[in-house]
N, C-alpha and C positions, 0 to 999 in steps of 0.2 A: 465632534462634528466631522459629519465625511467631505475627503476633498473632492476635488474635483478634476486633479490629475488624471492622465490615461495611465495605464499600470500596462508591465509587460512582465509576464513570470516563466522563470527560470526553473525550470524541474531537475531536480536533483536526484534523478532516477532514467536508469535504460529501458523501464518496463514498458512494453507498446501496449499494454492494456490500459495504462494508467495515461499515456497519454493519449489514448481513445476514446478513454471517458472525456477526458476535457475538451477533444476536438468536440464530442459530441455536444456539450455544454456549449460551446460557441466562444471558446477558449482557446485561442492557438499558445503554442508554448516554444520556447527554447529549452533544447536537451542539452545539458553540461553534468555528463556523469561522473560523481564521486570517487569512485575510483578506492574509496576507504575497504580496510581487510575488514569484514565483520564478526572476523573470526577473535577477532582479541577483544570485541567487545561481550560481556558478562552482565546477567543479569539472574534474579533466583525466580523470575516471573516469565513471562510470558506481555501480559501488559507494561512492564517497565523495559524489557528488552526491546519495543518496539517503538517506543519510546525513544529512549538512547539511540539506537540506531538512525530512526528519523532525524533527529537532533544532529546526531553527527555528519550525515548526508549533508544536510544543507548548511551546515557550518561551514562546512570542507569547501565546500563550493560556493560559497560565499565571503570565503577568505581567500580567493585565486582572483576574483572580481571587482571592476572600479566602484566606485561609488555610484552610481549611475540613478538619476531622480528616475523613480515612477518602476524600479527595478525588484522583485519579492522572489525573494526563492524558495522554493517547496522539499522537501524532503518529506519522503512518506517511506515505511516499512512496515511489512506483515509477518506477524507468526501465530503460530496457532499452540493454543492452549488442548492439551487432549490428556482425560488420564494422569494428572501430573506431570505430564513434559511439555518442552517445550518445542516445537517442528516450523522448522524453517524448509528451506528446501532440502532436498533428497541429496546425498550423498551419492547415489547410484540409481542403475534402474531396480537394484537387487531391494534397498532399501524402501522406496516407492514399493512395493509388491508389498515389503513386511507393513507398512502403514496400513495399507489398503486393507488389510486381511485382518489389521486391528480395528478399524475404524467402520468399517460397512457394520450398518445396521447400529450404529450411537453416533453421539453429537460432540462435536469439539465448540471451543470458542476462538474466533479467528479477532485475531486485535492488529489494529492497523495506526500504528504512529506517525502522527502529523505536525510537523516542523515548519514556521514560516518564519522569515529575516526580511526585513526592511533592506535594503541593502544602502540607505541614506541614513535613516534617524538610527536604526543598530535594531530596533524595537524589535522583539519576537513574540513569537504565541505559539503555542504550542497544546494537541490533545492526543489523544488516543481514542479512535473507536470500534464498538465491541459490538459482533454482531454470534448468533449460534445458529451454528451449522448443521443439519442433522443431513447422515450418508444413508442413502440408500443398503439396502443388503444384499448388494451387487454378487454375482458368479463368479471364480476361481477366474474362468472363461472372460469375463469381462474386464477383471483386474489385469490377465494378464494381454491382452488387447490394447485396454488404456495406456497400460504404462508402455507398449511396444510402440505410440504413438510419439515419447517421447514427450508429450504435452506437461507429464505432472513433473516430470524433471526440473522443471526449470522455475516454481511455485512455491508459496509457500505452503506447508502440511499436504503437498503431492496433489491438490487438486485446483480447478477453476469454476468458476462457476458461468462463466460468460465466451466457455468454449467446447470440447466433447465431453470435460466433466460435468455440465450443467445437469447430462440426463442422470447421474449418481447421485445425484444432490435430492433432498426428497422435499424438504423447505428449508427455511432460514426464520431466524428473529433479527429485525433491524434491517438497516440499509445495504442493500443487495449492493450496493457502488464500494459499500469496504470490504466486501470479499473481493471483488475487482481488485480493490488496492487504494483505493480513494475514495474518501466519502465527500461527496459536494457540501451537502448541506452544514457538516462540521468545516468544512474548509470557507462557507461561508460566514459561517459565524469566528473563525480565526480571523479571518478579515477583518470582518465587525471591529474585532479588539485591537486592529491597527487602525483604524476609523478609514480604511478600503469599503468600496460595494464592491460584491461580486461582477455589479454590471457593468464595473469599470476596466474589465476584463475582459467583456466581451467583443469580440471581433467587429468591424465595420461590415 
C-alpha cells in the first residue's frame, strides 16, 4: 500500500541534465554529490558497471545522512556498451574524436543504473535501463567541431542527446530520458517497490 507521506529526494549525482529532467517532471531535488573514485569500481559489462556504480552513488550518500522520514536518495549512472567495450566518459578531447570516428554511422547500447535507499526503513530498489542509440555518419569536420565544444567531454560514450549532440543522433530504441541519464518511468516504478508514488514527489 502507498503512503501518504510527502517525500523529498536526494540526488546522488552533479549531473545538470539529470536534474533537468526531474525539474521538468515537477520534481525539485536536493544535490549531495558522491564524491566516490569510480575508477576502482570493475565490472566485465557494461549493464552491471552501471549498476554498481549507481548502487555505490547513493550508498555513499546515504551513509553521510540522518535518518530523516519521507527522505530517498537516487543514484544514477551511464555507460555505454559499443563493440565490446565498455565507454564512460572521455579521457581527453583526443579520445572523444577516436570514439567519434568509431562510432558514426553504428549503434551502441547506452545502460543507465538506477539506485534508490529509503533513507528510514534501509529498503532499496534498484534497475538498469537499456535504451540503442544509433549515430549518425557525422564528417571528420563535425567530430572535430563537436568535440572542440567540449560538450562530449564530460558524458558518457562522448555524446548527449538532449544538447549539440542530439543532431548526430539519427534515432534511438527506448526512453529518450535514459540517454539523459534518467529514466522517469523506471524510477517510477522503483518507487512502486518502496510503495512511494511518483506524485508524492511532485512539487506544490
Amino acid at each position: 500500500m502507498l503512503t501518504d507521506i510527502s517525500y523529498r529526494l536526494v540526488l546522488a549525482s552533479a549531473s545538470p541534465a539529470r536534474r533537468a529532467l526531474l525539474k521538468a517532471a515537477g520534481i525539485d531535488v536536493d544535490v549531495l554529490v558522491s564524491g566516490v573514485d569510480e575508477s576502482v569500481v570493475e565490472a566485465e559489462d557494461a549493464y552491471t558497471l552501471s549498476l554498481a556504480l549507481a548502487r555505490m552513488k547513493a550508498r555513499t550518500v546515504a551513509a553521510r545522512m540522518q535518518a530523516d522520514p519521507g527522505v530517498l536518495v537516487l543514484g544514477c549512472d551511464s555507460v555505454l556498451a559499443f563493440e565490446g567495450q565498455i565507454l564512460g566518459k572521455p579521457g581527453d578531447a583526443d579520445e572523444a574524436v577516436r570514439r567519434w570516428h568509431s562510432m558514426r554511422g553504428k549503434s551502441g547500447v547506452l545502460h543507465t543504473g538506477h539506485h534508490l535507499t529509503d533513507l528510514v526503513t534501509g529498503r532499496q530498489a534498484e534497475d538498469v535501463g537499456t535504451t540503442v542509440v544509433h549515430f549518425a555518419d557525422i564528417t571528420d569536420a563535425e567530430i572535430e567541431a563537436y568535440v572542440a565544444t567540449e560538450e562530449p567531454l564530460h558524458v558518457a560514450g562522448s555524446f548527449t542527446i538532449d544538447g549539440r549532440g542530439g543532431a548526430f543522433i539519427e534515432r534511438i530504441e527506448g526512453d529518450p530520458g535514459n540517454v539523459v541519464g534518467l529514466s522517469l518511468p523506471l524510477m517510477r516504478r522503483l518507487l512502486g517497490e518502496l510503495n512511494v508514488s511518483i506524485t508524492q514527489l511532485w512539487r506544490d
